[in-house]
C-alpha positions as CSV (number, residue, x, y, z in Angstrom):
1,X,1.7,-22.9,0.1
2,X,2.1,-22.5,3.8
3,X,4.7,-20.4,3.3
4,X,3.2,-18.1,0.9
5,X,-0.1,-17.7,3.4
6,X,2.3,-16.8,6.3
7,X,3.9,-14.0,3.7
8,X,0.7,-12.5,2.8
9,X,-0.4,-12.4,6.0
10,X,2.4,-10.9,7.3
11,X,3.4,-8.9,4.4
12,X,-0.4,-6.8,4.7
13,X,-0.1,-6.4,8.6
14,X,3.3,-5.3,8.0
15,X,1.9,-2.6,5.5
16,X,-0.9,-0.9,7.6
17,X,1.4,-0.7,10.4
18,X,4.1,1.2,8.1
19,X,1.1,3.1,6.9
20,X,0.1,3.8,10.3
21,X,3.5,5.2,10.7
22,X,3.6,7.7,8.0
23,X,0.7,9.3,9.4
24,X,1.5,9.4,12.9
25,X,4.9,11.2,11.7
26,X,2.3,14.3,10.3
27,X,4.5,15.1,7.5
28,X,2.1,14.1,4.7
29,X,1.4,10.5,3.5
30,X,0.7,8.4,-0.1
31,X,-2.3,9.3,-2.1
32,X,-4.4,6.8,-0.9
33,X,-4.0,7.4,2.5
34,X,-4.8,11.5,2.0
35,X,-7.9,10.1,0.2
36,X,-8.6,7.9,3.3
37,X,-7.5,10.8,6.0
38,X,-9.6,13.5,4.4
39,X,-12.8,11.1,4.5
40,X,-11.9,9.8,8.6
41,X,-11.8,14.0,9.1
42,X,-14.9,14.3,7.4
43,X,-17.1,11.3,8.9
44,X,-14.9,10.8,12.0
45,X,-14.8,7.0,11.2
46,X,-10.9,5.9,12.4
47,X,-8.7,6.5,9.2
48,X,-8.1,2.7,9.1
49,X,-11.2,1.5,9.1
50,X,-11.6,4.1,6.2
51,X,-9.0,2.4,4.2
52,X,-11.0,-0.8,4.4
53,X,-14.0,0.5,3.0
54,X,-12.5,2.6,0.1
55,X,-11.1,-1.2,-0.5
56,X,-13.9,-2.6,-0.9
57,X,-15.4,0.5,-3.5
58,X,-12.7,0.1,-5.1
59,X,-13.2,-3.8,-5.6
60,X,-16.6,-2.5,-7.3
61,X,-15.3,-0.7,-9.8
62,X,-13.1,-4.6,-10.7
63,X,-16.8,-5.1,-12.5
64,X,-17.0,-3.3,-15.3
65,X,-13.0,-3.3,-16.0
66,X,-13.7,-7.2,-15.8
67,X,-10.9,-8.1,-13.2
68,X,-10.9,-11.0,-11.2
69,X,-10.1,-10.8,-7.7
70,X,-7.6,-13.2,-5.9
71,X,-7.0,-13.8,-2.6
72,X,-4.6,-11.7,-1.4
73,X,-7.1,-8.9,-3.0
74,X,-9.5,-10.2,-0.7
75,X,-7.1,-10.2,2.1
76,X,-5.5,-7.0,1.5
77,X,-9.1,-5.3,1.8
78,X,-9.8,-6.8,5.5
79,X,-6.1,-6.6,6.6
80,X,-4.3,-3.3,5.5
81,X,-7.0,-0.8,7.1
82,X,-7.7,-2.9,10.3
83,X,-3.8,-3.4,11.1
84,X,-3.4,0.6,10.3
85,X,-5.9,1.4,13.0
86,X,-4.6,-0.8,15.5
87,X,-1.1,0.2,15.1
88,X,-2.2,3.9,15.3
89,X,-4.2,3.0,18.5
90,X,-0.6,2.1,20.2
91,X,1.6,4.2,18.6
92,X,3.0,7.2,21.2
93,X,2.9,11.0,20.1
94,X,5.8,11.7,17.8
95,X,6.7,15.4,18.6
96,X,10.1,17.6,16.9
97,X,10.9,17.4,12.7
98,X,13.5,14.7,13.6
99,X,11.2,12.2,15.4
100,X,9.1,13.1,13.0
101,X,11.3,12.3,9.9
102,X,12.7,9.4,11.3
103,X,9.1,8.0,11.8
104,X,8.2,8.6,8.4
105,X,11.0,7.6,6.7
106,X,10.8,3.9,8.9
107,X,7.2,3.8,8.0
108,X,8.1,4.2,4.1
109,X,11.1,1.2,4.6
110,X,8.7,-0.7,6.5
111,X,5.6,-0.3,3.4
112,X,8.5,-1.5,0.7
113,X,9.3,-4.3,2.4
114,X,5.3,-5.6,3.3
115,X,5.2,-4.5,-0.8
116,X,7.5,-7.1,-1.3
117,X,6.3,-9.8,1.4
118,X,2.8,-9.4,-0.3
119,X,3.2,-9.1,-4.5
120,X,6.2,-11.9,-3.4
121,X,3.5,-14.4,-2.2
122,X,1.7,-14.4,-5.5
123,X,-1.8,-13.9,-4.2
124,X,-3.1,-11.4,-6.6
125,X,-3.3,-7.6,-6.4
126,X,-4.4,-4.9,-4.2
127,X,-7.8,-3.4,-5.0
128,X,-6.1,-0.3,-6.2
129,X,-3.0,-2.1,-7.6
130,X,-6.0,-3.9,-9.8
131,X,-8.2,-1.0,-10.5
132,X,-4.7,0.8,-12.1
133,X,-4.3,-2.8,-14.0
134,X,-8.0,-3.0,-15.1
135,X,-8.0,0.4,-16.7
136,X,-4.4,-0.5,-18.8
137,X,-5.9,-3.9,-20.1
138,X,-9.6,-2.4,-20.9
139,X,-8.6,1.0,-22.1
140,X,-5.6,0.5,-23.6
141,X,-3.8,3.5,-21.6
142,X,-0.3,3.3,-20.0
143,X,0.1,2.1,-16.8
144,X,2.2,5.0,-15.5
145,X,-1.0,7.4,-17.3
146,X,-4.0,5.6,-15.4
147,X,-1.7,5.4,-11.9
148,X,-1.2,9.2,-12.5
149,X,-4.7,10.1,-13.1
150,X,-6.1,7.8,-10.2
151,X,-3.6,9.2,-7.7
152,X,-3.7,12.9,-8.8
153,X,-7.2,12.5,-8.0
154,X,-7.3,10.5,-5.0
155,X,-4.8,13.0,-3.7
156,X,-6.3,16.3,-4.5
157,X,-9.9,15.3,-3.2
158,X,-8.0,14.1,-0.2
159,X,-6.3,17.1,0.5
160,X,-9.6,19.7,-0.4
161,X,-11.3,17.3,2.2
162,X,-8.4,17.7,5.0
163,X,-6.1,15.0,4.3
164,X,-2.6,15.8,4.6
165,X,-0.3,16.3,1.8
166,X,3.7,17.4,2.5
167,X,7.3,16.1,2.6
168,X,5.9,13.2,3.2
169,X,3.8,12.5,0.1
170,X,6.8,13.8,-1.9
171,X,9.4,11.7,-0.1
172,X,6.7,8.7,-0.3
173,X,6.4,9.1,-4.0
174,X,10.4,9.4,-4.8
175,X,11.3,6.5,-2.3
176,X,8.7,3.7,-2.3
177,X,9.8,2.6,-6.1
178,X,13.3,2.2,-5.7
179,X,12.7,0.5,-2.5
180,X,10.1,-1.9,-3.4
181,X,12.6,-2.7,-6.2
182,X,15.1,-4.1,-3.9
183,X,12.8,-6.0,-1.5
184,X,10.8,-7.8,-3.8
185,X,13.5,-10.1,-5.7
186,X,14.7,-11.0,-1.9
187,X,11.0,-12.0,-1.1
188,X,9.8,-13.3,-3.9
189,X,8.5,-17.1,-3.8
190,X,8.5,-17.9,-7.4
191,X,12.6,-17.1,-7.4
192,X,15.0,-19.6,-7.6
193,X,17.7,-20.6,-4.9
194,X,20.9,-19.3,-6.3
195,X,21.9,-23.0,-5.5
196,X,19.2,-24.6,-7.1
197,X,19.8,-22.3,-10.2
198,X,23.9,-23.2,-10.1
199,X,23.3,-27.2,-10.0
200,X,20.7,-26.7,-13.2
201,X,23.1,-24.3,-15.0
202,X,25.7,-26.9,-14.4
């Protein structure tokens, strides 16, 4: 249990701070955080601080899809957002296309892994993880069809309200699967020690 705290703790800083990233490199960032970016634009409320709140609307909208939050939802509400903007307070100017790319493609490395520190400690989902979940098990639709339609959406009001879409989003979109693939099974806390599984196979 200890060790499954420390991961989620660790695993959500770890996330804001890649998502912080992405945006400092200007090349266009994940739905969610267009979403978020438009809205900071709008109110001038910091971008992370933002991500919290949208969090927590989210969360609302568990209600009527009747999902229960854990608490690494919880968690992943107050921590994401709040490590995003102080990583973004400290992060220097990134300035030339290969600073820029470099920055964005470490920020993208650097979500997959938190993705697989987090969903690896077995705390529950994120709020929009859940909402995508919620809609599958109440609906009945795909989960690849509700992620689409949320993100499309999220993404396009993002963008019409100044959030900014580019090689990034793309890049974001094509990488972070593959990626999160190969980091979770290396974090995950429910998998068994190759020697443990050798001595019960034996």
């Amino acid at each position: 249990m200890p060790r499954r705290i420390v991961q989620l703790l660790v695993g959500l800083f770890l996330y804001g701070a890649g998502c912080a990233l992405t945006v400092e490199a200007g090349l266009g960032v994940d739905p969610w955080t267009v979403f978020a970016q438009g809205l900071s634009v709008r109110t001038g409320i910091g971008i992370g601080w933002i991500t919290n709140i949208v969090g927590f609307f989210v969360l609302l909208l568990w209600i009527p899809l009747r999902q229960k939050p854990g608490i690494g939802t919880i968690a992943n509400i107050l921590l994401v957002g709040t490590s995003m903007q102080l990583v973004l307070g400290v992060l220097p100017p990134v300035t030339g296309f290969a600073a820029q790319l470099a920055t964005l493609l470490g920020g993208i490395v650097l979500v997959a892994v938190a993705s697989g520190l987090y969903i690896g400690a077995h705390f529950g989902p994120g709020p929009r993880d859940g909402l995508m979940t919620g809609m599958n098990a109440r609906l009945g639709w795909p989960i690849w069809l509700c992620r689409a339609l949320v993100e499309v959406t999220v993404l396009l009001v993002g963008w019409l309200l100044g959030g900014t879409v580019g090689i990034g989003t793309v890049l974001f979109a094509v990488l972070i699967g593959p990626l999160v693939h190969l980091a979770l099974p290396l974090l995950d806390t429910r998998r068994t020690p190759a020697p443990v599984a050798a001595e019960r196979s034996a």
